[in-house]
N, C-alpha and C positions, 0 to 999 in steps of 0.2 A: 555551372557549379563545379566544385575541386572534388577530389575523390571522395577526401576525406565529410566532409558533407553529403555524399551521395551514402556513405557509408554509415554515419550515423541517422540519417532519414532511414536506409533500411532496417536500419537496431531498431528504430522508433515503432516502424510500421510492423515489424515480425515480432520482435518480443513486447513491446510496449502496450502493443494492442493486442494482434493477433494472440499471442499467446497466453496473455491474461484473461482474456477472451474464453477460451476452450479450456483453462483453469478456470475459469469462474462457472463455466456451463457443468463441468466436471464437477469440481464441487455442488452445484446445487444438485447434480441424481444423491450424491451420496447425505448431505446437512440439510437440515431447516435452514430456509432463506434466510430468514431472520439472524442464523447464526454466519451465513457465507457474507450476507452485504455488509455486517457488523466488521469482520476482518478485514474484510476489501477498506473501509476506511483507513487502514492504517499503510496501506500500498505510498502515498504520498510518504508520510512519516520514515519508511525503508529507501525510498528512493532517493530522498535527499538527503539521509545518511549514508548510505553509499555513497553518494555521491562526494562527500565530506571526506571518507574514509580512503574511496579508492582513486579520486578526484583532488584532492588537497582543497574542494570545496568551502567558502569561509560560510562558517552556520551562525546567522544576525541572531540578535535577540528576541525580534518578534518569531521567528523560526523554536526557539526554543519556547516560548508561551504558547504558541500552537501546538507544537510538539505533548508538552501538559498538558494542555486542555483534551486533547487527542486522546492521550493515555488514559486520564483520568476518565473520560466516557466510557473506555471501553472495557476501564477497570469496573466502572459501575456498573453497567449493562452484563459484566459476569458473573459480576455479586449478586445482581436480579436471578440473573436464568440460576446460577446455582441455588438460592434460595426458593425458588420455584420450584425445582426439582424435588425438593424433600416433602 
């Protein structure tokens, strides 16, 4: 393999994983589950924005209907817990 692949395999394996990993353990001492795996959905959705942004990444169409459908869940599940709340 070329560097440049050994170099993005260990992006993958240290931040991709590893350190989403011990963010998400971190998170759950301090949130309800319910609210840490709620946001973790949206990890996809950031990454392939960046990836656009910082990447010159081309963003297809079904990319943007997922992306909606994405939001929109996670607009609703905050409209629940906030109306929960009261």
């Amino acid at each position: 393999m070329q560097v440049p692949t050994w170099i993005a395999l260990g992006y993958l394996i240290l931040l991709g994983t590893l350190a989403t990993f011990v963010l998400f353990l971190f998170l759950l001492r301090r949130l309800p589950a319910s609210t840490v795996a709620n946001e973790f959905v949206l990890a996809p959705f950031v990454g392939i924005t960046l990836g656009a942004v910082i990447l010159g990444e081309r963003l297809t169409p079904i990319f943007a209907a997922g992306a909606a459908l994405t939001l929109t869940g996670v607009y609703i599940w905050a409209l629940a817990q906030r109306a929960l709340a009261k």
